[in-house]
Each structure stands twice: as C-alpha cells, then as structure tokens.
OpenMM code with the backbone's topology and positions (N, CA, C; nanometers):
from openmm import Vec3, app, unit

residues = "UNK UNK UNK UNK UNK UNK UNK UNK UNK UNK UNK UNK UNK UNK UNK UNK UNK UNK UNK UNK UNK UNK UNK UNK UNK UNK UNK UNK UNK UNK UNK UNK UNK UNK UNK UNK UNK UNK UNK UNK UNK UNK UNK UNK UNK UNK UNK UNK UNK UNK UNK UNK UNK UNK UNK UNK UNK UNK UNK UNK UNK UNK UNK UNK UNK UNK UNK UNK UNK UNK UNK UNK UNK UNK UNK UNK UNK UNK UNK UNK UNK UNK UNK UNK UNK UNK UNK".split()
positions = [
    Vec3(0.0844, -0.1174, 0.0000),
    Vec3(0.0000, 0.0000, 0.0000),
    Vec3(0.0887, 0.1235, 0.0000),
    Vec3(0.0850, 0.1935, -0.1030),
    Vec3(0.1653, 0.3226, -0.1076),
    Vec3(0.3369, 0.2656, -0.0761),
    Vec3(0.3243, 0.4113, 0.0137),
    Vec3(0.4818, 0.3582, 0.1015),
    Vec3(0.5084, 0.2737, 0.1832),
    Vec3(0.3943, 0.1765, 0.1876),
    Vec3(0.3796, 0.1690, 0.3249),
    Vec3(0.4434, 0.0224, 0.3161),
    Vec3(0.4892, -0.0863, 0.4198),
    Vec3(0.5106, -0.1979, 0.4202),
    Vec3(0.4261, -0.2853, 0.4996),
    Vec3(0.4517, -0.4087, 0.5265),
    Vec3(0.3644, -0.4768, 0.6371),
    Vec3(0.3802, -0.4673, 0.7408),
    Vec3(0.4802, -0.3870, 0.7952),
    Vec3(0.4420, -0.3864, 0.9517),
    Vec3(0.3918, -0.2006, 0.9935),
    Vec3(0.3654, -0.1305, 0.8321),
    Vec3(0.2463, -0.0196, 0.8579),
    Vec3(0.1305, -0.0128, 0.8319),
    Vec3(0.0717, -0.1434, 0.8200),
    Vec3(-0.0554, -0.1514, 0.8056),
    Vec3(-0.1623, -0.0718, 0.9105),
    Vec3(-0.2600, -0.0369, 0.8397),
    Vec3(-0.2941, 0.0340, 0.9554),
    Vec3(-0.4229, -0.0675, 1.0333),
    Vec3(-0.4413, -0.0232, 1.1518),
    Vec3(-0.4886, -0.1283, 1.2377),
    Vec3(-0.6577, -0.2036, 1.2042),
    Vec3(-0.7041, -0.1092, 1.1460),
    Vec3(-0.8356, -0.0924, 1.1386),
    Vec3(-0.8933, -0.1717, 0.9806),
    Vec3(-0.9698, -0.2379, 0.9847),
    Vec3(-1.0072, -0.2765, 0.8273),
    Vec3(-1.0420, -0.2120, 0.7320),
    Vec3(-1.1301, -0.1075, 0.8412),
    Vec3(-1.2478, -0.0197, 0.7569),
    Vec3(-1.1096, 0.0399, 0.6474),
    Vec3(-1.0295, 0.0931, 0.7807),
    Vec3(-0.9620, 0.2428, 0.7129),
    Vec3(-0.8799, 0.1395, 0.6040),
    Vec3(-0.8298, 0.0265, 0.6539),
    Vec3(-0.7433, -0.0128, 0.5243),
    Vec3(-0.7827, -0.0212, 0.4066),
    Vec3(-0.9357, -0.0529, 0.4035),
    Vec3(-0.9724, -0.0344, 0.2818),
    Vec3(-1.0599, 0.0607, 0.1930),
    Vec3(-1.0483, 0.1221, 0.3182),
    Vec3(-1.0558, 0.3074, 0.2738),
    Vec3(-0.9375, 0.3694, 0.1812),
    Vec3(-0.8085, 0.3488, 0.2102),
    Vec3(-0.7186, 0.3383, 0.1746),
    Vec3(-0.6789, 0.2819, 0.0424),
    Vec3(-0.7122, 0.2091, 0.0520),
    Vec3(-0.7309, 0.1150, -0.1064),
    Vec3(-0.7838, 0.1586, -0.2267),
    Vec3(-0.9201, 0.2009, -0.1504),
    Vec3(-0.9908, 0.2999, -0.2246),
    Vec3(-0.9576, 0.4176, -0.2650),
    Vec3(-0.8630, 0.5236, -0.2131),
    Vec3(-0.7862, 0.6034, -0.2642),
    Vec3(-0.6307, 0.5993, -0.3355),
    Vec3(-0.5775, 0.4778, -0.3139),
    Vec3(-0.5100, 0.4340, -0.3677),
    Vec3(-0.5330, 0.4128, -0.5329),
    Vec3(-0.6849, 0.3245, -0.5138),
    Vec3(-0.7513, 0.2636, -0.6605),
    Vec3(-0.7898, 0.3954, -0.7649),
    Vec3(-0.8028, 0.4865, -0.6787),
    Vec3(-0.7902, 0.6036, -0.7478),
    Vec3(-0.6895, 0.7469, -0.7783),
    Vec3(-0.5687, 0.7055, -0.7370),
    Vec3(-0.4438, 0.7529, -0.7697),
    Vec3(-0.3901, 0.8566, -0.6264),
    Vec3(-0.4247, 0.8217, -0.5440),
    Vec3(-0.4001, 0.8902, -0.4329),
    Vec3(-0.3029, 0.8518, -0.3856),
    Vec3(-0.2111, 0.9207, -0.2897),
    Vec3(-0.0768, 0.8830, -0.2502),
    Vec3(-0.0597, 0.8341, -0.1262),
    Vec3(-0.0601, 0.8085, -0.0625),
    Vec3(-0.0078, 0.7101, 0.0958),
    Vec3(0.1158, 0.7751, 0.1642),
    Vec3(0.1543, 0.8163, 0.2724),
    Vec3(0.2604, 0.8098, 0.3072),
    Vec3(0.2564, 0.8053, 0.4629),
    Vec3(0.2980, 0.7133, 0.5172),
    Vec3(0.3112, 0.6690, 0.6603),
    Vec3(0.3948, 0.7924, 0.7386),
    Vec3(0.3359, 0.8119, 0.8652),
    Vec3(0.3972, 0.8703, 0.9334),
    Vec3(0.3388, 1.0018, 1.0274),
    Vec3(0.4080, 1.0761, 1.0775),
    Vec3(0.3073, 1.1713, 1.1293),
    Vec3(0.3210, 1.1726, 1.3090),
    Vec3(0.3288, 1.3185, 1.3161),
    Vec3(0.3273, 1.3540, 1.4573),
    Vec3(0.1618, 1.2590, 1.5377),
    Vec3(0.0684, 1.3059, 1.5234),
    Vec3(-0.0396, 1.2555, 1.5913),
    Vec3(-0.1412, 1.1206, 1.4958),
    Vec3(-0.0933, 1.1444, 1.3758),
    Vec3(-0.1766, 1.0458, 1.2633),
    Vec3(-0.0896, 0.9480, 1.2265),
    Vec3(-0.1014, 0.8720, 1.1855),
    Vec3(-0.0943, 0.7108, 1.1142),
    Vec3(-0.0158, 0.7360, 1.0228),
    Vec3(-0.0577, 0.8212, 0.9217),
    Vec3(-0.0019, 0.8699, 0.8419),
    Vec3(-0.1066, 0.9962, 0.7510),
    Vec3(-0.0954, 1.0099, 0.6269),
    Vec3(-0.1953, 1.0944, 0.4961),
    Vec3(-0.1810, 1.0417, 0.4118),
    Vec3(-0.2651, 1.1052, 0.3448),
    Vec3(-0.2867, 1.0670, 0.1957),
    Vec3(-0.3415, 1.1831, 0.1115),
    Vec3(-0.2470, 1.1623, -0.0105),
    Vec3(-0.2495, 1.2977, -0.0639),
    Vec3(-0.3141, 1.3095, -0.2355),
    Vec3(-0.3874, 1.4111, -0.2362),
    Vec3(-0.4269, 1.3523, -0.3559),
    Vec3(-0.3354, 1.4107, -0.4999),
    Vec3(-0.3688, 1.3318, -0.5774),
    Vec3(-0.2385, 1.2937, -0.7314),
    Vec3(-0.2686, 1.4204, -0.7795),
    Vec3(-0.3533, 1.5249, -0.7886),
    Vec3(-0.3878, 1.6487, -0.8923),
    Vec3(-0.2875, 1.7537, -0.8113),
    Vec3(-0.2613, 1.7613, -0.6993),
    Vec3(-0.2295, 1.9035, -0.6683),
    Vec3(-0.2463, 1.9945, -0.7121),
    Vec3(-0.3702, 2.0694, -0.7192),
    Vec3(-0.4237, 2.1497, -0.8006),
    Vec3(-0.4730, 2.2532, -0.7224),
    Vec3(-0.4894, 2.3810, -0.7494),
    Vec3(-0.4772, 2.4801, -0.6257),
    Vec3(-0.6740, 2.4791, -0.6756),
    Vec3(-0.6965, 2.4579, -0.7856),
    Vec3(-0.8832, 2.4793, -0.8118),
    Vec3(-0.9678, 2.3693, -0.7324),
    Vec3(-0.8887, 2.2791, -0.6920),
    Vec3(-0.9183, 2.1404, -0.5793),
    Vec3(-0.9628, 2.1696, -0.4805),
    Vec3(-1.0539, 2.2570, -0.4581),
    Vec3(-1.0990, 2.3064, -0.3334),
    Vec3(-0.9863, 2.3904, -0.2827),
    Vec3(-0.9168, 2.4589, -0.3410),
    Vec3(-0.8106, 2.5500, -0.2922),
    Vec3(-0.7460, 2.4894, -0.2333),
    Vec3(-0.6811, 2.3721, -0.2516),
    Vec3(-0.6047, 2.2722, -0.1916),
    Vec3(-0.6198, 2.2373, -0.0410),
    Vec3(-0.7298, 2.2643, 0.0112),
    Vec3(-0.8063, 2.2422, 0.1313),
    Vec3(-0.8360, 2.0633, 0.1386),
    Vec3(-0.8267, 2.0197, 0.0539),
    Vec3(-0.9103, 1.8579, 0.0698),
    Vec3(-0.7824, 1.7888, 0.0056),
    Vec3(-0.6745, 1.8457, -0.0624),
    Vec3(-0.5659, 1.7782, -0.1091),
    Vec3(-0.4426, 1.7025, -0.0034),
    Vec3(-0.4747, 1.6928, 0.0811),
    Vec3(-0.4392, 1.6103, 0.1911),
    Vec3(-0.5289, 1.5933, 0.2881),
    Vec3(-0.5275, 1.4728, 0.3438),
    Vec3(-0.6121, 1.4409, 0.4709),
    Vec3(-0.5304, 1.3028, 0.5361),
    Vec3(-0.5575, 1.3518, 0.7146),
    Vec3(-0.5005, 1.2430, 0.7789),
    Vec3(-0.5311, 1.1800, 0.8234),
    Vec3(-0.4478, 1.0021, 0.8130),
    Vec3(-0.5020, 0.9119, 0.8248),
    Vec3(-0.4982, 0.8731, 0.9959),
    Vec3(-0.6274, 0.8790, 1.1014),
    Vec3(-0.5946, 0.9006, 1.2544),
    Vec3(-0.5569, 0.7179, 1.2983),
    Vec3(-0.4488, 0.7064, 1.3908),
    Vec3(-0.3962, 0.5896, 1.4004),
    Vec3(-0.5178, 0.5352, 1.5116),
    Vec3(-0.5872, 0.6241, 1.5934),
    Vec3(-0.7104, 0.6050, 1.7079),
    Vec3(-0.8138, 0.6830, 1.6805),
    Vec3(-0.8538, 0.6217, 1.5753),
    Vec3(-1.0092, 0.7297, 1.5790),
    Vec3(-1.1023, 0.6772, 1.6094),
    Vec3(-1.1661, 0.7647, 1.6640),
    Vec3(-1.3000, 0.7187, 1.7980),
    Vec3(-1.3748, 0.6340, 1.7411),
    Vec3(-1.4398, 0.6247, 1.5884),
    Vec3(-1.5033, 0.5485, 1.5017),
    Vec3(-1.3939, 0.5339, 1.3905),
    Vec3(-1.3908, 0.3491, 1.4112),
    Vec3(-1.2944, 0.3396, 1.2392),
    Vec3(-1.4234, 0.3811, 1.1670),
    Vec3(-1.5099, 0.3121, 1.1550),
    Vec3(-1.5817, 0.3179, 1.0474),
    Vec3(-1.6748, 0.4749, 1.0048),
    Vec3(-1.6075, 0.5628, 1.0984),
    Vec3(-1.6483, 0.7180, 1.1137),
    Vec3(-1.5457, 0.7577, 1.0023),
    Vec3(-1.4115, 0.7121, 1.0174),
    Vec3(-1.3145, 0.7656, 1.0018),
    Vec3(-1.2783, 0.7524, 0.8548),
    Vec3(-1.3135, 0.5886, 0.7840),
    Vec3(-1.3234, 0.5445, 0.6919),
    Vec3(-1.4133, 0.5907, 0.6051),
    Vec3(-1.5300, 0.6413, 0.6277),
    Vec3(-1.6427, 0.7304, 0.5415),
    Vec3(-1.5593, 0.8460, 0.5014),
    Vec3(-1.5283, 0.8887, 0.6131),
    Vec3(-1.4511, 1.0481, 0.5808),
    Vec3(-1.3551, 1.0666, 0.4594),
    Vec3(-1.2319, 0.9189, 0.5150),
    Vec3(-1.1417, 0.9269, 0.3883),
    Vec3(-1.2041, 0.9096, 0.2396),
    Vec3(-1.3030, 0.8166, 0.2228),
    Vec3(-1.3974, 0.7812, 0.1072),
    Vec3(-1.4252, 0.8869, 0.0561),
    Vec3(-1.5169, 0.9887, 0.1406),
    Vec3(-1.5562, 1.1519, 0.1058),
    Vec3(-1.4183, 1.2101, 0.0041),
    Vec3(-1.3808, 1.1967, 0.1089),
    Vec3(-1.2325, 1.2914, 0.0646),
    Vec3(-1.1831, 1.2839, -0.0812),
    Vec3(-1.1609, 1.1601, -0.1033),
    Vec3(-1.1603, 1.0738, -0.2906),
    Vec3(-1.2422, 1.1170, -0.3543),
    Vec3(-1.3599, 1.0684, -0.2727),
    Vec3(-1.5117, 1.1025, -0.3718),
    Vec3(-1.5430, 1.2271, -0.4100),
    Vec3(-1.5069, 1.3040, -0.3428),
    Vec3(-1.5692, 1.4436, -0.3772),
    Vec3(-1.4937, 1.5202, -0.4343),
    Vec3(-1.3093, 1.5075, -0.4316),
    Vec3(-1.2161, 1.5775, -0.4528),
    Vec3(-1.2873, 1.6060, -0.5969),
    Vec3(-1.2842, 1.7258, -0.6813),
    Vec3(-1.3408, 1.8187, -0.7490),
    Vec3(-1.2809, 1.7897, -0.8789),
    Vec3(-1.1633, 1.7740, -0.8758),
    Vec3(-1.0745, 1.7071, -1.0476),
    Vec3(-1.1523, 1.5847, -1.0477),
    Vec3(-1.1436, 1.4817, -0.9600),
    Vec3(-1.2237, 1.3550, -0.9612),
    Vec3(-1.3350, 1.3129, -1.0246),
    Vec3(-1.4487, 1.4374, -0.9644),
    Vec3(-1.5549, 1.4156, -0.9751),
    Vec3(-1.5914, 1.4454, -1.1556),
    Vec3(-1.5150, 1.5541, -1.1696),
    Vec3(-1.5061, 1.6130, -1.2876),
    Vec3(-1.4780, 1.4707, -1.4257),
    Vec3(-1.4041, 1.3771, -1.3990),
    Vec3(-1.3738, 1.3296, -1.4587),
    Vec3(-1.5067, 1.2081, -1.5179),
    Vec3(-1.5162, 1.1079, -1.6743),
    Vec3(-1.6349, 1.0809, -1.6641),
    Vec3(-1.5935, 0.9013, -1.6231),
] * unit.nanometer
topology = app.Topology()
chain = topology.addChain("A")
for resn in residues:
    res = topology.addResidue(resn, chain)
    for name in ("N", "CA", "C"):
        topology.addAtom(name, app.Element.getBySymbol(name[0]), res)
C-alpha cells in the first residue's frame, strides 16, 4: 500500500480499505506523522481542488469510530473536485 510496508498496516479494516480505495484512485499514501498514522495525498495538486483544502487528509492511528473515520477518507476521494469532474 503506497509507502507503506507490512508492519504499517494500519490497524483498522475499515480504514485499510478506505485506503485502497484512494489508492484505486491515484491517491498517494505516506506513513507517518506527529499525531496520525499517516496521509494521503491527492495525485492532482491542483490549487482549483478546493483550494487545496481537501488535497491532503489524515489518516488518525485512534479514531473514535474506524468506520467514522473510513467514510470520511472515502468523502475525501469522492468528492475531490478534479475527480468528480472526470467521466
């Protein structure tokens, strides 16, 4: 997954395959992070992307709901604005 190897998997199913899911759609992975798991960044870097407001989001290593947390990242893919644009 991304950068990531097998012993950064992240703990949760939901999010892993939340993950996947932005992966499957060209998003970037990178482990690590003061308070998060890691981010994930999206492939357009594009400043019209929501003003690059949604072009990263972090992945929380304890979030109160995986499956809270896992919607969110989904959003994040789903809605990113080059994305949606595309047919």
């Amino acid at each position: 997954m991304g950068e990531t190897d097998g012993a950064h998997i992240p703990p949760q199913k939901e999010i892993e395959q939340a993950l996947k899911h932005a992966e499957a759609n060209g998003w970037r992975i990178k482990v690590g992070g003061s308070h998060a798991w890691g981010h994930m960044f999206c492939p357009y870097d594009d400043s019209r992307c929501r003003g690059g407001e949604y072009c990263r989001a972090p992945v929380l290593s304890t979030p109160k709901s995986a499956g809270n947390h896992a919607r969110f990242l989904r959003r994040v893919v789903d809605h990113c604005t080059i994305h949606k644009a595309t047919p």
